[in-house]
N, C-alpha and C positions, 0 to 999 in steps of 0.2 A: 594960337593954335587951340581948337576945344579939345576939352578933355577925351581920354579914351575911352567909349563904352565898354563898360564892362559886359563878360559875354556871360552865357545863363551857367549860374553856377550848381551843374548837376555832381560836382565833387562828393562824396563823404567823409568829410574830412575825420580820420580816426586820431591825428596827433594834432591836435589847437598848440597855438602858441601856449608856451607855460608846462606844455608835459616833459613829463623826463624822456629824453629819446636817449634809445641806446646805441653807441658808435661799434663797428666795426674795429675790430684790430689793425686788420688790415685794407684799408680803402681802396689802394689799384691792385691789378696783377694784370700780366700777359698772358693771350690766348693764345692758340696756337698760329694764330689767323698773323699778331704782331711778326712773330719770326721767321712767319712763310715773308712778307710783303717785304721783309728788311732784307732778306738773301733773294730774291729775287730786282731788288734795287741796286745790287753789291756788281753785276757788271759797270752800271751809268753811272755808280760812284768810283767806281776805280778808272771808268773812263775820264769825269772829273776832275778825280785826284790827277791824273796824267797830264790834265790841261794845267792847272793850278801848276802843278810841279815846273811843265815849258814855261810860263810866266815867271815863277819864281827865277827859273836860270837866265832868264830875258833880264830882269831885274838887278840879278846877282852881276851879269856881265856888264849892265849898263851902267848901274848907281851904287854898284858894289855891295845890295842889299843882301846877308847870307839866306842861302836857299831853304833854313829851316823855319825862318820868321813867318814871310805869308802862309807856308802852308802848316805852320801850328797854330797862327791866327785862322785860316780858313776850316782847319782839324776842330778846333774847340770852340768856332762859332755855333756849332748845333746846341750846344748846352743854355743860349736864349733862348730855347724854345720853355725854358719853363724860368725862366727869369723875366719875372711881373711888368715892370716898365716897358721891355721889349715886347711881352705880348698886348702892353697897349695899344703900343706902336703899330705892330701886325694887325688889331684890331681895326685900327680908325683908318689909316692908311692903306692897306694889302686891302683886307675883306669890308672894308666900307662900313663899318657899322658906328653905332654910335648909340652912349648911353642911353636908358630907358627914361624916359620922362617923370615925376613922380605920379600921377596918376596912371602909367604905365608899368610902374614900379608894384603900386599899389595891390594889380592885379596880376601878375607875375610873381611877385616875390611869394607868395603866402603857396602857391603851384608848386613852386619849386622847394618851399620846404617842405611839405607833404611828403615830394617823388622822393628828398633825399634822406626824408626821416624815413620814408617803409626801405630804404637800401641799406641804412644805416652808415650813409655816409656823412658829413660835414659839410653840408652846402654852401656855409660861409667860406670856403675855401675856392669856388670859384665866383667870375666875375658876369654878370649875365648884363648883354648885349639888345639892341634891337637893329633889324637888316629894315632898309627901306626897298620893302618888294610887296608886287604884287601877289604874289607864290603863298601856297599855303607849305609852309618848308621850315627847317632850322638847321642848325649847323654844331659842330663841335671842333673845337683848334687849339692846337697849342696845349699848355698843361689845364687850361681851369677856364677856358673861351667858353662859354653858351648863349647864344644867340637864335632869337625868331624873326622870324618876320612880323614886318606892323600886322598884313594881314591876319597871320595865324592870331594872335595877340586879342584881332580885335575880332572874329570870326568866328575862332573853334570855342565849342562850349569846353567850361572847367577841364573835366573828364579828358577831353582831347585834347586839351594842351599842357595836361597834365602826364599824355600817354606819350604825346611827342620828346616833352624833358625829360621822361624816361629812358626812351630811345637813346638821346644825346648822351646823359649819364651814363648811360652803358656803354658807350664809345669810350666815354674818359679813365672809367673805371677798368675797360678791357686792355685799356692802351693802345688803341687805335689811333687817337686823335694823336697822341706826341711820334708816334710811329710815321704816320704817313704825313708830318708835320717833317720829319730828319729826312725820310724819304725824298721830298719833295726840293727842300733845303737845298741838299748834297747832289742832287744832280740839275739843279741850276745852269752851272758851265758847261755842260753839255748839252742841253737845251738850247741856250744862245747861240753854242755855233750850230746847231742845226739850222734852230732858222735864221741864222745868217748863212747858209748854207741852201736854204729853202729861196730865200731871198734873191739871190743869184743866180737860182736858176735860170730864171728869163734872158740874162746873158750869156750864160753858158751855153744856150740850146744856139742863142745867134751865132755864139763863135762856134760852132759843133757846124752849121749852116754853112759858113763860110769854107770850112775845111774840106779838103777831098774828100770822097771814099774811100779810096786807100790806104790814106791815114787814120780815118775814122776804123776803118774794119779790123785793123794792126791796133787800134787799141780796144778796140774792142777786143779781141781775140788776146792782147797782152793779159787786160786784167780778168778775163776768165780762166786763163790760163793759171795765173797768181789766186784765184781763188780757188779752184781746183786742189792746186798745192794744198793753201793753207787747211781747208778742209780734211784733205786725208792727212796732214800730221796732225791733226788734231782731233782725229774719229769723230769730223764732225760736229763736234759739241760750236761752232758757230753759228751752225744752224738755228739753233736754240735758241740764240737773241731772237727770232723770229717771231718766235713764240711765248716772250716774256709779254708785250703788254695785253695778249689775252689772260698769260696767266696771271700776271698781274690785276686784270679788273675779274678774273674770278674770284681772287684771294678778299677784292672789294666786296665783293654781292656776300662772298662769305660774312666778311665782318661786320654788313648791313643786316642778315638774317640773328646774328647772334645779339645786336644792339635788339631786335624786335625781341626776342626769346629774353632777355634782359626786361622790357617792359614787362612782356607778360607776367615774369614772374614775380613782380612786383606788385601786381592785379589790375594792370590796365592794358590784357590780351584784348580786353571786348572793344573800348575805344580806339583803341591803336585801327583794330580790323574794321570798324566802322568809317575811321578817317580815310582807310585806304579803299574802300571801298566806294566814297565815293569820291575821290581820285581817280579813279578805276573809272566811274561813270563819266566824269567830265571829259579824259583823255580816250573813252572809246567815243564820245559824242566830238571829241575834234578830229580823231582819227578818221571820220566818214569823207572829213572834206578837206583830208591833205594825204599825202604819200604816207604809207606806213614803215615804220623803219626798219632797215636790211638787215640782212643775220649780222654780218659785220658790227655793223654798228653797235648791236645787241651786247656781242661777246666783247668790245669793246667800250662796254659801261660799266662803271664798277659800280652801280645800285641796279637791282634786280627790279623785275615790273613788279608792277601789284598786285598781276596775281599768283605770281610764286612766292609771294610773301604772303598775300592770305594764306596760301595754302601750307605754307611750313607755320603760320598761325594757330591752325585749329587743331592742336594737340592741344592747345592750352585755353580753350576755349568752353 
């Protein structure tokens, strides 16, 4: 494989290797962005927990396993998310990536001490990844994941992909990245039976075919009837799952605007805004000749367009 072009290095680099860089006391903390995403995750986890639990007494009654084994082993599997081996794992496997080349290393590494000496954080403490994509994009997972794309890597000048590992940083240091890492985790088992759930429909709809009307309409009429109930002893508040996965990728766009206001403050508002800008150009120049996307879909992204993020940009600009 040839080496990787090195892209134009408009960096200025204020810390060379060999200077004293100064650490923060404290490297993470939680925004408020973590604790919205974790209580709004806290239905699909207790719906989880409820699956887990029917299994465990499946279990208990079949093999006589007691019912607090699987689910203190399923309870304290969130705590791999920041135990190293397992985020290799998650690494190579889940998100497909794979170590940096040394000529890829080369031009990466020296980037990323830069962004993590102006934070003052310890950059030896995470482990930096490559995504084989065409995308100009990167990622943040788990306690210490940072990964780019070959593209960005081999693409964006210094500056920009020095604005991008900023970005990322600011996810890990906000607590994003292990937050919607547990999130993610924890409601797993709910997930599965949906779409196993999803899955079957195609049969269900034949046997719903097959059935009368009048037994169809009787149940129909049963379980609105049963939801009706439940709703008024409950003021409602079911309704509101309704409305969790827009709040849910609002809480995202949030924690995507604060990872940018993170770069900026670092001093790479200007490349950050230049990258997205022309992002901005390429996806208006595709947008001419496909479908543009629905409001749904919109409120249903948890990263914000590009140009609501230039524009919560130029404070800092």
């Amino acid at each position: 494989m040839p080496d990787t072009p090195a892209p134009p290095d408009d960096l200025e680099y204020r810390t060379p290797p060999g200077t004293r860089v100064t650490y923060r006391a404290r490297q993470r903390r939680t925004d408020h962005t973590v604790w919205l995403g974790l209580a709004l995750h806290l239905p699909a986890f207790l719906f989880s927990l409820s699956l887990v639990v029917t299994v465990a007494l499946a279990l208990d009654a079949w093999l006589g396993v007691p019912v607090w084994v699987p689910t203190t082993l399923w309870a304290a599997s969130g705590s791999l998310a920041f135990h190293r081996p397992a985020e290799i794992l998650l690494a190579r496997y889940v998100l497909r990536l794979h170590r940096p080349l040394p000529s890829e290393l080369s031009v990466l590494a020296p980037v990323w001490r830069e962004v993590t000496a102006r934070a003052g954080v310890d950059g030896s403490r995470y482990e930096l990844w490559i995504e084989d994509s065409g995308d100009l994009n990167a990622l943040a997972a788990a306690g210490h994941i940072v990964a780019v794309t070959r593209r960005a890597l081999q693409d964006l000048p210094t500056s920009q992909l020095a604005a991008v590992l900023a970005h990322e940083l600011g996810h890990h240091t906000s607590g994003h990245s292990w937050s919607g890492l547990l999130g993610w985790w924890y409601t797993v088992p709910g997930r599965l039976v949906w779409r196993t759930l999803v899955r079957t429909k195609p049969r269900l709809i034949r046997m719903a075919r097959g059935t009368s009307m009048t037994a169809w309409a009787l149940f129909v009429v049963l379980v609105g009837h049963l939801t009706l109930i439940t709703v008024k002893a409950t003021y409602g508040l079911p309704l509101l799952l309704l409305a969790l996965p827009y709040l849910t990728a609002a809480v995202g766009r949030r924690a995507e605007l604060r990872a940018d206001a993170h770069a900026a403050r670092l001093g790479f508002g200007q490349p950050l805004s230049l990258t997205l800008h022309e992002l901005l150009v390429k996806e208006s120049a595709a947008a001419d000749s496909t479908r543009r996307t629905g409001l749904a879909a919109r409120l249903l992204s948890c990263h914000p367009d590009h140009r609501t993020r230039l524009h919560h940009l130029q404070r800092y600009l």
